[in-house]
N, C-alpha and C positions, 0 to 999 in steps of 0.2 A: 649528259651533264658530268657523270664519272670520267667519263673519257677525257673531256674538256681539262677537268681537275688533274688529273693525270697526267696529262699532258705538259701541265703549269708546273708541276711537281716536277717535272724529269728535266722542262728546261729552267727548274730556277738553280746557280752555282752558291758556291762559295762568298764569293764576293759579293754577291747581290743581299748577300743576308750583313755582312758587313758593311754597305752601305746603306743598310734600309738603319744599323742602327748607328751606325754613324751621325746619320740624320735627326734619329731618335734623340739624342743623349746631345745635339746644338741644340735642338728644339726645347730641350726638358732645362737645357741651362741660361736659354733667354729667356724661357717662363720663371724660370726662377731669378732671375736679374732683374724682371720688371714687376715682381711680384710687392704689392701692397707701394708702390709708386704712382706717376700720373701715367705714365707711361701704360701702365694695366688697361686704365679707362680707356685711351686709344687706340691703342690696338683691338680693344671691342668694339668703339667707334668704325675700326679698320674692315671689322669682319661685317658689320652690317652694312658700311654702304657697298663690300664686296658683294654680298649675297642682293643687296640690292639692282647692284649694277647688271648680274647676273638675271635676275627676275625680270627687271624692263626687256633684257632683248628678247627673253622667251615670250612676252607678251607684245612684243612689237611697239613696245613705248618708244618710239628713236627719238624723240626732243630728249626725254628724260634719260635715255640711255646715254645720248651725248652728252648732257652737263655732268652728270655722273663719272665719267672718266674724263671727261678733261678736270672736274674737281678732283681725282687720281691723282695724274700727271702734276697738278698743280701742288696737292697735297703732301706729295714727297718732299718736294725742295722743300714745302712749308715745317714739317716734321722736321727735317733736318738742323731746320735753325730754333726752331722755337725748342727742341728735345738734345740744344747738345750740351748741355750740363749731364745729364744722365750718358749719354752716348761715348764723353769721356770719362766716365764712371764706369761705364761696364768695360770700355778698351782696359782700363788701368787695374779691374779685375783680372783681365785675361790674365795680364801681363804678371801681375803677383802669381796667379797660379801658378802660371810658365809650364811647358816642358821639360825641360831638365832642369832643375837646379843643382847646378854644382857644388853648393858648402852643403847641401844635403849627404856630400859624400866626403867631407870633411871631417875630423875628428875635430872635435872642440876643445880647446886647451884651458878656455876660461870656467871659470865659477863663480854664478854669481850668486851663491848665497849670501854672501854679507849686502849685496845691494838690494835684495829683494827684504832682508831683515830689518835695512835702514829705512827701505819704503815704510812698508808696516808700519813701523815702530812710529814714523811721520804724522803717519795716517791718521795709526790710533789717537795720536796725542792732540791732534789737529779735532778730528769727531769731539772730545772728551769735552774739549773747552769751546768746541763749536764755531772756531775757524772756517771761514770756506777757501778749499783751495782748489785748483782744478792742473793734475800730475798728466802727462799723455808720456805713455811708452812707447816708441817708435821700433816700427817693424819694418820689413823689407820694402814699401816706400818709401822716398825722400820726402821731406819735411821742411826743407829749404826756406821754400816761400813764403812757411810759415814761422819759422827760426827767425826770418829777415827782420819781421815785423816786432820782433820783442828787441832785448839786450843780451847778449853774446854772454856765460858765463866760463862753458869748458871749466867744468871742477870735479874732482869724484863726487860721487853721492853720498852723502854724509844725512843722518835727521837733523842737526846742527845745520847746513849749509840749506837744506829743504824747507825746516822751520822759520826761521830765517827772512827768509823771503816770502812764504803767507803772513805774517808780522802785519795786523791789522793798519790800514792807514798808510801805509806804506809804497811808494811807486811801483812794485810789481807784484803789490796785493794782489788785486784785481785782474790780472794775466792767467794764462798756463806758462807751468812748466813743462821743459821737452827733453826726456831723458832717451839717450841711448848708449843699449849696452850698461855699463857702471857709470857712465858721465851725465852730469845735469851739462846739456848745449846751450842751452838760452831760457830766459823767464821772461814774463812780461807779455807773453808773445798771443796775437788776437788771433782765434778761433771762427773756419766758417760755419756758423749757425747752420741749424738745420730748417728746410723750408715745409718739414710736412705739421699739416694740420689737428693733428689726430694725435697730441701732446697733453697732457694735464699743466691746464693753466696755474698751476699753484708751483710747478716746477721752474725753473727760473733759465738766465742767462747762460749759467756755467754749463747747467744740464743741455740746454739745446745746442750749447759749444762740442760740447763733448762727443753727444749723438752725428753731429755734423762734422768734426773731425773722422769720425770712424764709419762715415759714410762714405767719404772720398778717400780713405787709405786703410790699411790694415792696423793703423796703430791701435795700442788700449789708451781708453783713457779715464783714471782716477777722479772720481768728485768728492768733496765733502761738503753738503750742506748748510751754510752758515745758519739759517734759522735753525737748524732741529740737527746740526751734527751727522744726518745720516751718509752712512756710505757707498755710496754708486758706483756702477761700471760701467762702460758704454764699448759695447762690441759688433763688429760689423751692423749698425745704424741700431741698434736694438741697447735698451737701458735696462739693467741688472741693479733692485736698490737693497736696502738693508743688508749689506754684506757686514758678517765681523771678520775682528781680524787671522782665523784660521781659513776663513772661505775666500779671503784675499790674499793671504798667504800662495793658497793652492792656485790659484787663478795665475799668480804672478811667476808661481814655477814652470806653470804650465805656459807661459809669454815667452818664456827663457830659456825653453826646453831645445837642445842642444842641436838637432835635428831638423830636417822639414818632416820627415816620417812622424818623428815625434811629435809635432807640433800638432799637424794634422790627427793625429789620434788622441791628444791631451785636451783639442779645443772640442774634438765630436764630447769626451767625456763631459765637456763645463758645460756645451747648451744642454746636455742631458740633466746634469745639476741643475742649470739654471730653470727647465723648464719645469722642474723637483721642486726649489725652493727658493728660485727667482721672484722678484715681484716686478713686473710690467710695466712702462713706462706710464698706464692710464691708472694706475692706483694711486690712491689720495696719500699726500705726505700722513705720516700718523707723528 
């Protein structure tokens, strides 16, 4: 048996260890893509009628071994239409992640602390008197489709121009707004809801806009409350609520942060806060 091992040892290379993890680290990134999705359940579905299929031929079951793989065969195509909402959900994560990105190696000329301080200040004043509004900050996805669907503004960010427009009663009350960079782009503009079930019923429309927004792209997106004023976040499908205005403050540096390196080490630091002093999208409005 030493020998055997020994043996295994002397012919395994270099590259073989970097293809085993190679494998390792797709495998560890689709489980994490389909993690607390439908998609989870199926793929357990996937592995049982596997070990199934595998079980009848050792037992000589052939009827049952043949509906079982042609339900396979069958299955595929079927998964592919019924799972492609999510299927272009994880392509459009690859593709955010990317390989290189190029302005990662750009120096950045702008500053947006006066637009992060106009947010804020929005925010806060929106919470106070218990407005609801619902802000989305757009990141390296396009938003387009979603732009189309409101009114065109193109204005700097101002709290004047922000306020403004959540103005109760008002035609793009009831919208998001879609800010990029220091620019409000459009208001008014309809949100894809989110379809998971496992939401607290007391949370409303904006909130499951919001979560569904930042299921399908990288943007942030800002809530405020209208019954109770509180302040929410919703980031990659996950809801952050009772934030004040220093812990949105940080959040919104950390959106803006000038780099992809940055970025990526600003947002590990916020689910580290969030998971410190976030509250879960299943907790009761208080």
């Amino acid at each position: 048996m030493w020998q055997q091992v020994l043996n295994a040892v002397s012919l395994f290379r270099i590259r073989d260890l970097i293809d085993i993890l190679i494998i390792a680290y797709i495998a560890y990134r689709i489980l994490m893509l389909i993690k607390e999705t439908r998609a989870e359940q199926v793929l357990k579905g996937l592995v049982i009628l596997l070990i199934s299929t595998q079980l009848s031929e050792w037992l000589g079951l052939n009827t049952v071994n043949w509906l079982l793989r042609n339900a396979m065969t069958v299955g595929v195509i079927a998964l592919l239409i019924v799972f492609q909402p999510e299927l272009r959900r994880a392509l459009e994560h690859i593709g955010r992640a990317g390989l290189i990105n190029i302005s990662s190696f750009m120096p950045s000329e702008n500053d947006y602390g006066d637009t992060i301080e106009e947010i804020v200040k929005t925010v806060q004043s929106l919470s106070k008197d218990k407005i609801g509004a619902l802000i989305i900050i757009a990141g390296k996805t396009g938003l387009n489709e979603i732009i189309e669907t409101g009114i065109r503004v193109d204005g700097k960010v101002s709290s004047e121009l922000l306020s403004n427009i959540f103005v109760p009663n008002t035609p793009l009350h009831d919208g998001a707004v879609i800010i990029k960079d220091d620019r409000v782009i459009a208001a008014g503009c309809f949100l894809p809801l989110t379809d998971r079930q496992d939401i607290n019923k007391q949370l409303g429309t904006r909130h499951r806009a919001a979560i569904g927004v930042s299921e399908v792209s990288d943007a942030l997106a800002i809530v405020v409350s209208e019954e109770t004023g509180v302040i929410s976040i919703a980031r990659e499908g996950k809801l952050t609520r009772y934030l004040d205005s220093k812990m949105l403050r940080d959040v919104l540096v950390q959106m803006y942060a000038p780099s992809h390196e940055t970025k990526a080490f600003n947002w590990r630091i916020w689910r580290e806060w969030r998971e410190k002093h976030g509250q879960n999208m299943g907790d009761d409005e208080k």
